[in-house]
C-alpha positions as CSV (number, residue, x, y, z in Angstrom):
1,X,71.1,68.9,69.6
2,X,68.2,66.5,69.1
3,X,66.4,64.9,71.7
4,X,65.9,61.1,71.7
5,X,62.5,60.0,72.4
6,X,61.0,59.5,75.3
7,X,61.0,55.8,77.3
8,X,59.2,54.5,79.6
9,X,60.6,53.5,83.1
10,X,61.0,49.8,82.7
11,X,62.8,50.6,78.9
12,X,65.4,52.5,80.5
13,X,65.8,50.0,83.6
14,X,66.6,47.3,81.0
15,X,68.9,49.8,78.6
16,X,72.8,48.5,78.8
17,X,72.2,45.8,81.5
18,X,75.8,45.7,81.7
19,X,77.4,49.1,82.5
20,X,78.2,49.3,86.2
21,X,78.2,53.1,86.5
22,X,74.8,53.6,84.8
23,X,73.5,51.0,87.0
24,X,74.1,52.8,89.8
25,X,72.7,56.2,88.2
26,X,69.6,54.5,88.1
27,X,69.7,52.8,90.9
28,X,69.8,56.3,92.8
29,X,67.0,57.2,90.0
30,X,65.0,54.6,91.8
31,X,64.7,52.0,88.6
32,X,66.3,48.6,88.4
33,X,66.2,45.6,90.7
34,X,65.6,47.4,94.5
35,X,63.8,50.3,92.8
36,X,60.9,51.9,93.1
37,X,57.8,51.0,90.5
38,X,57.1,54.2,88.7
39,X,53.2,54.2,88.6
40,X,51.8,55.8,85.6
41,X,50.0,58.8,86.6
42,X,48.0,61.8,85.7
43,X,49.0,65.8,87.0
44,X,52.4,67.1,87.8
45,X,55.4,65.5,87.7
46,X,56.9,67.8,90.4
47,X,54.8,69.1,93.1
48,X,56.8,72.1,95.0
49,X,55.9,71.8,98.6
50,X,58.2,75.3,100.5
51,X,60.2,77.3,100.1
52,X,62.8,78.4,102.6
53,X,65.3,80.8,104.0
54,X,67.7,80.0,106.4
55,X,71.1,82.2,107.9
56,X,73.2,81.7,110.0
57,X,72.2,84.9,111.6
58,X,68.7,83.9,112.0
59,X,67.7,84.1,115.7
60,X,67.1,81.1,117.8
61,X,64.2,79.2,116.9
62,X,63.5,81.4,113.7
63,X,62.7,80.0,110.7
64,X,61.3,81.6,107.7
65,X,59.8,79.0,105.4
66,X,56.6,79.5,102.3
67,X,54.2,76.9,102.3
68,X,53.9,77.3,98.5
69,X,50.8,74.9,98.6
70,X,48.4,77.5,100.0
71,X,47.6,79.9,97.7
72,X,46.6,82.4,100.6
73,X,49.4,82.4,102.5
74,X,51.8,83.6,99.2
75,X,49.1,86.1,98.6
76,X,48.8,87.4,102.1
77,X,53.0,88.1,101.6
78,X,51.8,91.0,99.4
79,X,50.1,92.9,102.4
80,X,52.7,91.2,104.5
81,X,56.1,90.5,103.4
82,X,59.0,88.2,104.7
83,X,61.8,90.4,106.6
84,X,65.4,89.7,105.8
85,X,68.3,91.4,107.5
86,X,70.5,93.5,106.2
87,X,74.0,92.8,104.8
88,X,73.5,89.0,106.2
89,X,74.7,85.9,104.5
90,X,71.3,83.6,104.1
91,X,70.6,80.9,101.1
92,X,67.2,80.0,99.9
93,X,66.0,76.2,99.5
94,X,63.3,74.5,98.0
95,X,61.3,71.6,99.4
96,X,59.7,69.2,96.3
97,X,58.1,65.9,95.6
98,X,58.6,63.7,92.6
99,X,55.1,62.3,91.6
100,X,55.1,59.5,88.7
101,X,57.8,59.6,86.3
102,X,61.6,60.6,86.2
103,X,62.5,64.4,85.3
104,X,65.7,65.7,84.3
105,X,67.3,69.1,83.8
106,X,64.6,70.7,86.5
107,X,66.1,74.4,87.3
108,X,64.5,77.1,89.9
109,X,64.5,80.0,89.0
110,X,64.3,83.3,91.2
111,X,64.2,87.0,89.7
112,X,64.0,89.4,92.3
113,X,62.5,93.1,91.4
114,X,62.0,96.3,93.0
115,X,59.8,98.9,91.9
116,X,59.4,97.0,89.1
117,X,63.2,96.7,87.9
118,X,65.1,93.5,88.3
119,X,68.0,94.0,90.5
120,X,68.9,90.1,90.8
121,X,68.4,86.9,89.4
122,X,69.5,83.4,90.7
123,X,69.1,80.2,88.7
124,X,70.3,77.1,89.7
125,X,69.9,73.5,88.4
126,X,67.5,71.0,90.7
127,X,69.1,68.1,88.4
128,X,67.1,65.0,87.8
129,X,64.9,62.9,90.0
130,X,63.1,59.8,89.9
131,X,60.1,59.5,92.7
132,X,61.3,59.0,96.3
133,X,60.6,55.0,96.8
134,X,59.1,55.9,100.4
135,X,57.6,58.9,99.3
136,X,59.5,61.7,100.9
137,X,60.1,65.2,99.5
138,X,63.5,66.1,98.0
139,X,65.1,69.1,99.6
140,X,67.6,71.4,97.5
141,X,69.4,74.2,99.2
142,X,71.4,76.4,97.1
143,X,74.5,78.6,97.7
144,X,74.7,81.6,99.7
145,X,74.1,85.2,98.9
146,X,74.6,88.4,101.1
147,X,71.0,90.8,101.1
148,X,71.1,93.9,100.4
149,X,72.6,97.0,102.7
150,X,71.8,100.8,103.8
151,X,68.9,103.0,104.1
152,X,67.9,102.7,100.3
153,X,68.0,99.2,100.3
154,X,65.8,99.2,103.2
155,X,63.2,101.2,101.6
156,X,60.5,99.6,99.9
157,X,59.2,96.2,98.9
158,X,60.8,93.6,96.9
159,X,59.1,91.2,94.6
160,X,59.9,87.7,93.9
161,X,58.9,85.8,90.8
162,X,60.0,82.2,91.2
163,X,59.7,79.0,88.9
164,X,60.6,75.8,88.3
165,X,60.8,74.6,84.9
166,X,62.6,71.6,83.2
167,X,64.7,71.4,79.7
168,X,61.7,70.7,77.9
169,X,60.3,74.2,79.6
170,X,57.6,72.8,81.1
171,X,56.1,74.9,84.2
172,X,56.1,72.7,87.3
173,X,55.5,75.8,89.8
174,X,55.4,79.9,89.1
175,X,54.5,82.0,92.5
176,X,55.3,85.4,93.4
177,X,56.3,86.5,96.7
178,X,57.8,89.9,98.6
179,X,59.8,90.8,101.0
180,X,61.6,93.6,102.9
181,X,65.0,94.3,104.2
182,X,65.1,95.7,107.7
183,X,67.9,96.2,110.7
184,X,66.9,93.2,112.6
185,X,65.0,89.4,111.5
C-alpha cells in the first residue's frame, strides 16, 4: 500500500465535483461550498483537551474528567490517583480540537500497567476530522469495559500510558496517568 501525496484543502474540495456521496464526506469534513476555510497554520494538528470517565454507577454529581492541558494536574495523579470502583461498567472519552488541516486514521491509544506489567490495552480509532467551522472540540466516547474486582485488584496503583497518534504515526498527545480501584467512587 502506497500512499498518494498529500493535497491541500481547496485540491480536495474541487477533486470529483460530481460524486454526490463524496460531497457530502467533505461537506461533514468541513470543505466545499458551506465549509469552513482551512487556515494554514503552524503547531499541532490535534490539540487533546480531557480526558474522561463516566459510569453509570458514578454518584450524583460526580464526574471524573483529566484536564490533559495542565501538565501539573496529570503529574499530581502520581501522588494522587483517580479512584474507580470495582467490578463497575464505566467507558473512557476523549475531549479534542482540530487546529488547521484535515487528519485521518487518528487512533487513541490506552495501555494500562501495574507494577510495571501490562494487564490491558484499548485502542480504538478517533477517524478523521477536518477543523470544527465554529471552533468547538470534538468529543469521542468509546465502548464500555468492566474494572477490575477483589482484594488483589484493589491493591496497588495502576499506570496509564495514553496516546494519540495518526496513520502516518505522528504523536498528537502521549501522558501518563494512575489510578486505583477501591469499594466505593
Amino acid at each position: 500500500f502506497k500512499l498518494g501525496e498529500k493535497k491541500t484543502a481547496e485540491e480536495l474540495a474541487t477533486l470529483d465535483a460530481n460524486d454526490e456521496s463524496l460531497n457530502k464526506w467533505k461537506a461533514s469534513l468541513g470543505l466545499g461550498p458551506g465549509g469552513s476555510a482551512l487556515a494554514a497554520g503552524n503547531g499541532p494538528k490535534v490539540t487533546v483537551l480531557a480526558l474522561s470517565l463516566t459510569s453509570p454507577t458514578l454518584p450524583e454529581g460526580k464526574t471524573i474528567s483529566l484536564d490533559v492541558t495542565d501538565a501539573a494536574h496529570i503529574a499530581a495523579l502520581k501522588t494522587n490517583p483517580v479512584t474507580i470502583k470495582e467490578g463497575v461498567e464505566y467507558s473512557v472519552g476523549i475531549t479534542f480540537q482540530v487546529n488547521h488541516s484535515i487528519i485521518s486514521g487518528v487512533r487513541y491509544i490506552q495501555v494500562v500497567k501495574r507494577a510495571g506489567i501490562k494487564v490491558d490495552k484499548l485502542e480504538q480509532m478517533l477517524g478523521s476530522y477536518a477543523p470544527s467551522p465554529d471552533g468547538t472540540p470534538y468529543t469521542k466516547k468509546f465502548q464500555e469495559e468492566e474494572s477490575p474486582s477483589g482484594m488483589l485488584a484493589r491493591s496497588g496503583t495502576y499506570t496509564v500510558r495514553s496516546r494519540v497518534i495518526d496513520d502516518d504515526g505522528e504523536i498528537y498527545a502521549d501522558f501518563e496517568w494512575y489510578f486505583k480501584l477501591a469499594k466505593e467512587w
